[in-house]
N, C-alpha and C positions, 0 to 999 in steps of 0.2 A: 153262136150269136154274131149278128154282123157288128165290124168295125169299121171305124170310120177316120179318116185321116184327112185332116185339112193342109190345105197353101195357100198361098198367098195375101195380102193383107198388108200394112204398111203405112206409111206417113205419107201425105198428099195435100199441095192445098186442096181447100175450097172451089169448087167447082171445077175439080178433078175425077179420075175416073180409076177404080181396082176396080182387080174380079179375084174371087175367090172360087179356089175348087177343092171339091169333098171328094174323096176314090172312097168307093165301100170295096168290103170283102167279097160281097155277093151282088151277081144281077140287080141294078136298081130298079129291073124290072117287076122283081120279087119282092119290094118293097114295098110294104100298105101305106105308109106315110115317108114323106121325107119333108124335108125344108130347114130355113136358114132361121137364127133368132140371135139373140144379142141382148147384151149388160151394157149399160150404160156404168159410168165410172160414179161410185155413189151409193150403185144401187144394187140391190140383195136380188134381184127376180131374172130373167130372162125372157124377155119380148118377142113374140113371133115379129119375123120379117115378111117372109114369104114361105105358105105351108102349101103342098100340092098331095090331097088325099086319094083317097081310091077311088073319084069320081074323076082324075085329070085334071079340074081346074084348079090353076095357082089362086091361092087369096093373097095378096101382099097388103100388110099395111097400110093405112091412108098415111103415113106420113113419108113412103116411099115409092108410092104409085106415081108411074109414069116417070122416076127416074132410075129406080134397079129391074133386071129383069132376071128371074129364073130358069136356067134351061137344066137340060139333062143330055148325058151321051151315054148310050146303054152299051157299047162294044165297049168303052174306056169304062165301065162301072162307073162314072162320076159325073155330079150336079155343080153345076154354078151358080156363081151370085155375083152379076155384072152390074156395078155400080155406076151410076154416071152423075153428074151433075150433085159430087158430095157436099156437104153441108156442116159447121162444126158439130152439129147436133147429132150425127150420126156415128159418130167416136164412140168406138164401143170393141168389147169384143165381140167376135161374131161366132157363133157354134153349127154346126150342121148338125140335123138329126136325123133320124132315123124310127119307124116301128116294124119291126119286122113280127111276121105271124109264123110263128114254130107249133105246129103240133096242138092248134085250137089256142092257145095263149099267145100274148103281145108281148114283145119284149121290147122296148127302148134303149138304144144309144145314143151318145150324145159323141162329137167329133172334141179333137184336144184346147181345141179355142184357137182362134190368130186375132191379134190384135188391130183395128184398123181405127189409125187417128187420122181426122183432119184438124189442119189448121186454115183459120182468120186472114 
């Protein structure tokens, strides 16, 4: 089962810019799903950010369209999540995911979390 291992993240004002990066264990080319999502402080659930399925295209969020964007490096195993134009409401942790397809079954990963605050 692939793993997932997050960086970077961190404290920023407002209208500052992180990127985060996810290394998987396996080819993300081999990946059925991957994408970025996020807890806000408060809450029990976790929000997709930006998810990019087996079709190619990224869906991101309407609340972070047009200012994060997702890419992918498939020689480095790993996806980003480049932030820009951050906002306090974005404070959250962020998770990368993962479905990977083993053997006709799905399996899900989920990366260790990094924490990314803005401030005011």
């Amino acid at each position: 089962q692939v793993q997932l291992v997050e960086s970077g993240g961190g404290l920023v004002q407002a209208g500052g810019s992180l990127e985060l990066s996810c290394t998987a264990s396996v080819g993300i080319s081999r990946l059925k799903v991957m994408g970025w999502y996020r807890q806000a402080p408060g809450t029990d659930e976790r929000q997709p950010v930006a998810v990019i399925l087996g079709d190619g295209i990224i869906r991101y969020a309407d609340s972070v369209k047009g200012r994060f964007t997702m890419s992918g490096d498939n020689a480095k195993n790993t996806m980003y999540l480049q932030m820009n134009n951050l906002k306090p409401e974005d404070t959250a942790v962020y998770y990368c995911y993962a479905v990977q397809l083993v053997d006709s079954r799905d399996y899900e990963t989920w990366g260790q979390g990094t924490q990314v605050t803005v401030s005011s």
